[in-house]
C-alpha positions as CSV (number, residue, x, y, z in Angstrom):
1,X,0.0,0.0,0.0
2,X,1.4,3.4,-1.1
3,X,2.8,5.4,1.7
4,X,0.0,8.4,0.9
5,X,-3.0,6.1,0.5
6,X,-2.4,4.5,4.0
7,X,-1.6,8.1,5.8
8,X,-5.1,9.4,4.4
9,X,-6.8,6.9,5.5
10,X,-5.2,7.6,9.4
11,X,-5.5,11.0,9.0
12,X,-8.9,10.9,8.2
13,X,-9.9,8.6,11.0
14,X,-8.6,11.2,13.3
15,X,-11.5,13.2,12.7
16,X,-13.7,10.5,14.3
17,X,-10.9,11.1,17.0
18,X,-16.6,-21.1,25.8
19,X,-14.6,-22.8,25.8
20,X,-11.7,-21.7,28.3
21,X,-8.0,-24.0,28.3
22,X,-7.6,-27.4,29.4
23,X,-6.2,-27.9,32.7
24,X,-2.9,-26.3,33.2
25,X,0.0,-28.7,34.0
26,X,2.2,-29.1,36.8
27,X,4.8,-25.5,37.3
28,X,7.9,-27.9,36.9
29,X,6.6,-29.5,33.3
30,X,5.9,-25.6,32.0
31,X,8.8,-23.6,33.3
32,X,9.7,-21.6,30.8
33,X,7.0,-22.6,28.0
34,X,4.0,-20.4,27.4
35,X,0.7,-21.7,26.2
36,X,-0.7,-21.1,22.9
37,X,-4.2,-21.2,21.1
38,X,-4.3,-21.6,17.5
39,X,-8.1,-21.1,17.1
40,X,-11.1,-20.9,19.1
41,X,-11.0,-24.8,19.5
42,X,-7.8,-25.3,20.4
43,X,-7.6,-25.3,23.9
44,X,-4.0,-24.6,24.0
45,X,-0.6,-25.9,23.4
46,X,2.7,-25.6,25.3
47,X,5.9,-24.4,23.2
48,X,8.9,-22.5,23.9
49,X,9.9,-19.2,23.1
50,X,12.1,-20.0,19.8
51,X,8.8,-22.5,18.7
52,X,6.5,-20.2,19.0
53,X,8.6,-18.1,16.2
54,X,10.5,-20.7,13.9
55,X,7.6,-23.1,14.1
56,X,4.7,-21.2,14.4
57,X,5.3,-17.7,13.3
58,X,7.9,-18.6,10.3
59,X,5.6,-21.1,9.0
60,X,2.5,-18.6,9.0
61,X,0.5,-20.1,12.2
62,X,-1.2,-17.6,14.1
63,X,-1.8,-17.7,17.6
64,X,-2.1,-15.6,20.5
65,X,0.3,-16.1,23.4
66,X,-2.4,-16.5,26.6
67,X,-0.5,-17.4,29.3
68,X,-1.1,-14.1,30.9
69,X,-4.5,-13.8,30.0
70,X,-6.6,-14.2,33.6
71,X,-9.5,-12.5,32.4
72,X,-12.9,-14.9,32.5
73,X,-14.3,-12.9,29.9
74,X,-11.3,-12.3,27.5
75,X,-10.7,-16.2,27.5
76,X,-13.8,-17.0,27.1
77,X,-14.1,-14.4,23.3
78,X,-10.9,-16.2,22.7
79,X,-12.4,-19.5,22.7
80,X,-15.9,-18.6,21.5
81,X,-16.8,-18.8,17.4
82,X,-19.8,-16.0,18.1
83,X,-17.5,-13.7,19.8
84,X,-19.2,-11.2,18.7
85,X,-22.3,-11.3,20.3
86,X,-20.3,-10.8,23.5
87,X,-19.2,-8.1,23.2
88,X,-20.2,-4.6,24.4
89,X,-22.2,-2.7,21.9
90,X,-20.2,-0.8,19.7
91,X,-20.8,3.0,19.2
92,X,-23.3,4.9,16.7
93,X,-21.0,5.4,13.7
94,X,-21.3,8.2,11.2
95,X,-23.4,7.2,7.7
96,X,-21.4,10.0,6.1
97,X,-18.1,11.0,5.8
98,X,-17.6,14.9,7.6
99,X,-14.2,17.1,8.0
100,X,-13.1,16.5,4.6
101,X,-11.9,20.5,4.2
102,X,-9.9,19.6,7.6
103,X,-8.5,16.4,6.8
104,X,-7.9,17.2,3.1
105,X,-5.3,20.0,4.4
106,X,-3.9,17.8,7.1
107,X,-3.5,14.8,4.4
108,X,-1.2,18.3,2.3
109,X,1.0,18.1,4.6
110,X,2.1,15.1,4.8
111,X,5.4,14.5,3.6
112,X,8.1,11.5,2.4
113,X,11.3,12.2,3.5
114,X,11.0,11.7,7.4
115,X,9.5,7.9,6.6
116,X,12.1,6.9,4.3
117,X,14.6,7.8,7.0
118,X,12.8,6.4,9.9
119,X,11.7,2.8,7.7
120,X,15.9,2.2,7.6
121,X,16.9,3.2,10.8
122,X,14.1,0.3,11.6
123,X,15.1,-1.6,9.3
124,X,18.9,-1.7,10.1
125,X,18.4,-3.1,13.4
126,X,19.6,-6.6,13.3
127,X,16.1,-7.6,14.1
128,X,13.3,-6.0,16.5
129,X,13.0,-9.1,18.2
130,X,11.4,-8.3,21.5
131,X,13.7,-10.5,23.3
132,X,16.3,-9.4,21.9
133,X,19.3,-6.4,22.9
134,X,17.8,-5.3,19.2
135,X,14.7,-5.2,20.1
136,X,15.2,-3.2,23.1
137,X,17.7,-0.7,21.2
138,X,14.7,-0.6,18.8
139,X,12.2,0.3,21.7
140,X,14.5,3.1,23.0
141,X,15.3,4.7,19.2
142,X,11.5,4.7,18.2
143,X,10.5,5.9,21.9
144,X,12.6,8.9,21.7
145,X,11.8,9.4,17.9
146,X,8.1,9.4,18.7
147,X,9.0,12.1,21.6
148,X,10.5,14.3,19.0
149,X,7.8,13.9,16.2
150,X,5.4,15.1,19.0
151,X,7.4,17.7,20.2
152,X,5.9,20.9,18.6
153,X,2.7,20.3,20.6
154,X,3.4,20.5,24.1
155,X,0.1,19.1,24.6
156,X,1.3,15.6,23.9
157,X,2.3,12.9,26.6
158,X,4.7,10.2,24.9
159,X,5.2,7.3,27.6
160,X,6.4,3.8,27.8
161,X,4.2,0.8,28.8
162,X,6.2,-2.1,30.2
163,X,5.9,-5.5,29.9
164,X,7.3,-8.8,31.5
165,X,9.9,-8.7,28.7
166,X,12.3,-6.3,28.5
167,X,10.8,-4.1,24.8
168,X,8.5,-1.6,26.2
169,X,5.2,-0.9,24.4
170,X,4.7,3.0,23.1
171,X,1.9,5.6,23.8
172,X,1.7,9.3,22.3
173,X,-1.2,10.6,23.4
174,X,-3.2,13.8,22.1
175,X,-5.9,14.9,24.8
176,X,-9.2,16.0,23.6
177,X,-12.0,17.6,25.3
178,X,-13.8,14.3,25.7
179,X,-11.8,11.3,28.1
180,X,-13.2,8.9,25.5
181,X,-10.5,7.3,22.9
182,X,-9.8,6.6,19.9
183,X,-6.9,4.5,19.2
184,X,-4.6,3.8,16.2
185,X,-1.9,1.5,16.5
186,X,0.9,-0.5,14.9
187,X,3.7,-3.0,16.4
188,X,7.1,-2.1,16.0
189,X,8.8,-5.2,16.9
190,X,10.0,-7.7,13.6
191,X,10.7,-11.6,13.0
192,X,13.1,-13.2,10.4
193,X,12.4,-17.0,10.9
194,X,13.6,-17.4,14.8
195,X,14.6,-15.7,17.4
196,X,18.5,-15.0,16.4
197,X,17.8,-14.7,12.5
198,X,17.9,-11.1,10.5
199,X,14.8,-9.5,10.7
200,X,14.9,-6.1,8.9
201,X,10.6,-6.1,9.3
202,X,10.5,-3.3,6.6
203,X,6.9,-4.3,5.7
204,X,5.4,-6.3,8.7
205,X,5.9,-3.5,10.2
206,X,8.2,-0.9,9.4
207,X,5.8,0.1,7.1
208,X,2.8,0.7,9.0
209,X,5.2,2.0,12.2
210,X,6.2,5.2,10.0
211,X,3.4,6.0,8.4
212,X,1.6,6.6,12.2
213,X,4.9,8.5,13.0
214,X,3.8,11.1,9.7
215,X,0.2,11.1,11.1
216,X,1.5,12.3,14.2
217,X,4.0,14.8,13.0
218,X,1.4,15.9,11.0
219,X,-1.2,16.4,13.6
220,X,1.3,17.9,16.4
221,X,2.4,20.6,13.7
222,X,-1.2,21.4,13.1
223,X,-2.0,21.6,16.6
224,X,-5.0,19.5,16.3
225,X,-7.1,19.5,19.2
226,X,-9.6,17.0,18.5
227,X,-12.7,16.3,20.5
228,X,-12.1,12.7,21.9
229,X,-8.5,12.0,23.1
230,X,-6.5,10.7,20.3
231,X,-4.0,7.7,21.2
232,X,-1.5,6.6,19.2
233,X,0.1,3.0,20.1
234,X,3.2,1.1,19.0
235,X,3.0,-2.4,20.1
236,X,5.8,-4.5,21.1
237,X,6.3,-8.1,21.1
238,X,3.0,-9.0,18.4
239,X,5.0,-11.1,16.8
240,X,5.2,-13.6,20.3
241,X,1.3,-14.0,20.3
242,X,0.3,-10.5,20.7
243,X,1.9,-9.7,23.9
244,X,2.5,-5.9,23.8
245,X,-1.3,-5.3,22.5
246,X,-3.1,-7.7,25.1
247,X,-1.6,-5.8,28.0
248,X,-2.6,-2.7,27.0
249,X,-5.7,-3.6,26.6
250,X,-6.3,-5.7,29.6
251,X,-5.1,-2.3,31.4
252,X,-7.7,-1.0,29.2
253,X,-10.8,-2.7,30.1
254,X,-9.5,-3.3,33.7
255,X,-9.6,0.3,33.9
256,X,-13.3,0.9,32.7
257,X,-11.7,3.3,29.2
258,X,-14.2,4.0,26.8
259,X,-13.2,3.5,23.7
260,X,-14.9,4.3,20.7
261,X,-12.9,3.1,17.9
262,X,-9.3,1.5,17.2
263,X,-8.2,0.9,13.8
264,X,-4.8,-1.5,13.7
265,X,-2.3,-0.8,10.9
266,X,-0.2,-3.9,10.1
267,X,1.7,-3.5,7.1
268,X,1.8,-0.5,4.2
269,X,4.6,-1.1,2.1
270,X,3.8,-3.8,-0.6
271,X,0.4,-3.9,-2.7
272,X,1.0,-5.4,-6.3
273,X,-3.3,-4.0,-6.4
274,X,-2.4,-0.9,-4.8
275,X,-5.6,-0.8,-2.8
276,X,-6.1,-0.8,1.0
277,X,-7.3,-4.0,2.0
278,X,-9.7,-3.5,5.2
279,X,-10.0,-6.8,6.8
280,X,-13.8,-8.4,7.8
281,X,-12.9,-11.0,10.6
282,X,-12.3,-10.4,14.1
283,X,-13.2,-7.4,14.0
284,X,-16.5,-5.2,15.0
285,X,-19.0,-5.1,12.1
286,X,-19.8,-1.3,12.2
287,X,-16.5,-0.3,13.1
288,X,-15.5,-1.8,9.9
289,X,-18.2,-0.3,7.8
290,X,-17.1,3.5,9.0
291,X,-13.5,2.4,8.0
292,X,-14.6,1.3,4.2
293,X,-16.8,4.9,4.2
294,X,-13.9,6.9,5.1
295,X,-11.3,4.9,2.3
296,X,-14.0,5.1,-0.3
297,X,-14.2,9.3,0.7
298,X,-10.3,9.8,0.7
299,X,-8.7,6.7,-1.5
300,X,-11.5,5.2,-3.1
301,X,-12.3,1.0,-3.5
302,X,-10.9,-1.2,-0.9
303,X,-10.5,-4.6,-1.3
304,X,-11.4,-6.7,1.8
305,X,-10.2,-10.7,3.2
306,X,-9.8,-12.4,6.5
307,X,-6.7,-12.6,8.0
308,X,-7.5,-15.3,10.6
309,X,-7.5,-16.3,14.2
310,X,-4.8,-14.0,16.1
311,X,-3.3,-12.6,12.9
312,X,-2.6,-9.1,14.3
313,X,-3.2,-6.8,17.3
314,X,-6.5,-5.7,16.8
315,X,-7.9,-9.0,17.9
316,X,-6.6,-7.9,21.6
317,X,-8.8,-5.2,21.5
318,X,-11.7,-7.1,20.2
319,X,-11.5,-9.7,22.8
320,X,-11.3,-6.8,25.3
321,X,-14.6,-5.7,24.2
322,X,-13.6,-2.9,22.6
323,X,-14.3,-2.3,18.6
324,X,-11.5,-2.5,16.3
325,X,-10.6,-2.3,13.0
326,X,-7.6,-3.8,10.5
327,X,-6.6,-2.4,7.4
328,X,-3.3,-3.3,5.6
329,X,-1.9,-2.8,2.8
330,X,-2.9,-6.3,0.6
331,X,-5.3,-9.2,0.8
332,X,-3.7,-12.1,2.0
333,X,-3.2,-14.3,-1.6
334,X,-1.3,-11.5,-3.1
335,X,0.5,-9.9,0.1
336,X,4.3,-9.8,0.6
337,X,6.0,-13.4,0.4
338,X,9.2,-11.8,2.0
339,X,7.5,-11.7,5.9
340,X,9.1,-12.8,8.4
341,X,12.5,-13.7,6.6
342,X,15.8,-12.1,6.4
343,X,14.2,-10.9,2.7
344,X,11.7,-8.0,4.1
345,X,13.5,-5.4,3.0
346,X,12.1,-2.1,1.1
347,X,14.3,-2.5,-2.1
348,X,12.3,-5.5,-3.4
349,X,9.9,-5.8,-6.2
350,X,6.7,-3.6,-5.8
351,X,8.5,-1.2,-3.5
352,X,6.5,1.8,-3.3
353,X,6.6,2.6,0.0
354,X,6.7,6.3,-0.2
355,X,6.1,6.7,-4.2
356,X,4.6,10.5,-4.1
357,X,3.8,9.7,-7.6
358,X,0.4,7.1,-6.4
């Protein structure tokens, strides 16, 4: 997905601004491992940290990492086919799309040249594994990165969200006059096969990473004050079952936030169709609708798929309760064969990251 396409679609959302796992084992036969689902059915597997990349991740598995998942009701939408009838009603989207004049002149300023810089500095990193010294390194660059972008609003709280690992998760946040959020977000951390292999993560998710960094540059410079409080999250450790996201959003819901929308950006840097792909499954119904509105205002026709169980970090949200969205930058058939692999660079064929030209 061309860099431009994906940052209008952001900046435009910015004006909206029972089954549960078998028995556990005994603590000697799991020290160490962390338990997996696969699906709704599966009631959870065992593995080991390097397993859950090199033969689950590598190979295209998804799963979601619930070992420190407690929550009754988030296990239970994790093991539940009609998740979505248990969920909290979602709010009263808008049938038509509004502040086009505004998000037209914000969409202007967006620019190229900060992206391309920020995409190889990520990129050069070894990997962003988030066990790894490169994936903390990572965490500290893009912390400090995001502090600067935010900089010329004063207004705006950049702040680190820890974890049991040692890759902190990232929050900039823009108040509004409302406490009531809404939330875009993208993981930062990167795979390439295991947990010691080159993982450049240009793409999945490089990609998506910088093009919220330009949405946020763009908005601090502006000085947008938007009604509801604007979040912007950079996930860490997605690529070990979704850990960074499912924290946050257990906080989240632990906390009683109201949260109106989140829309998940998981790769923008490779579309042979060059159309934004916003993604049906997993995902709340209405939520999605308003996102397909908004592309077909700014970018015009979307093309849509299902990414499966656990593919990405909006399905911590959703089984939070909370409605979420997933757009990317390709349906899955055609997407980037280079992901997770030593080969996700942004030289390859159908690189058009930040082409102004589309």
């Amino acid at each position: 997905m061309r860099f431009q396409t994906s940052l209008a679609a952001l900046l435009s959302v910015a004006s909206l601004a029972t089954a549960i796992p078998a028995a556990e084992p005994q603590e000697s036969s799991k020290a160490g491992l962390r338990l997996i689902k696969t699906s709704e059915a599966d009631p959870g597997v065992w593995v080991s940290e390097e397993d859950k990349i090199s033969q689950y991740r590598a190979k295209h598995i998804n799963f979601i990492d619930i070992t420190d998942i407690k929550d009754p009701e988030t296990l239970d939408r994790l093991s539940r086919f009609d998740a979505d009838t248990a969920r909290v009603a979602a709010p009263v989207y808008p049938t038509t799309v509004t502040h086009q004049t505004e998000a037209n002149g914000l969409i202007s300023r967006a620019t190229t040249s900060g992206p391309q810089t920020w995409l190889k500095t990520l990129s050069d990193f070894y990997n962003r594994y988030y066990r790894s010294s490169y994936g903390t390194q990572s965490g500290t660059w893009l912390f400090n990165q995001v502090k600067s972008v935010a900089s010329s609003n004063p207004a705006i709280v950049v702040t680190q969200f820890g974890h049991s690992y040692s890759q902190p998760s990232i929050i900039a946040r823009i108040p509004g006059s409302s406490p009531n959020l809404v939330v875009v977000g993208a993981h930062f951390d990167s795979t390439g096969g295991s947990a010691t292999a080159r993982g450049p993560g240009a793409d999945d998710n490089g990609s998506g990473v910088v093009v919220l960094m330009e949405a946020l540059r763009v908005l601090a410079a502006a000085r947008f004050a938007p009604k509801n409080t604007l979040e912007f999250h950079f996930y860490s450790g997605e690529e070990g079952g979704l850990l960074g996201s499912a924290d946050i959003w257990r906080n989240y819901k632990a906390a009683a936030k109201t949260v109106l929308a989140f829309v998940n950006t998981d790769m923008a840097g490779y579309s042979p169709s060059g159309r934004i792909s916003v993604y049906n499954d997993y995902a709340d119904t209405s939520l999605t609708a308003y996102v397909r509105r908004i592309v077909a205002a700014y970018i015009g026709t979307s093309t849509s798929d299902t990414c499966g169980y656990g593919c990405s970090d909006h399905a911590s949200a959703y089984s939070n309760g909370f409605p979420a969205a997933y757009v990317c930058d390709e349906v899955i058939r055609t997407s980037s064969p280079y992901i997770h692999s030593p080969n996700d660079v942004s030289s390859g064929p159908f690189d058009g990251f930040f082409d102004s030209q589309d």
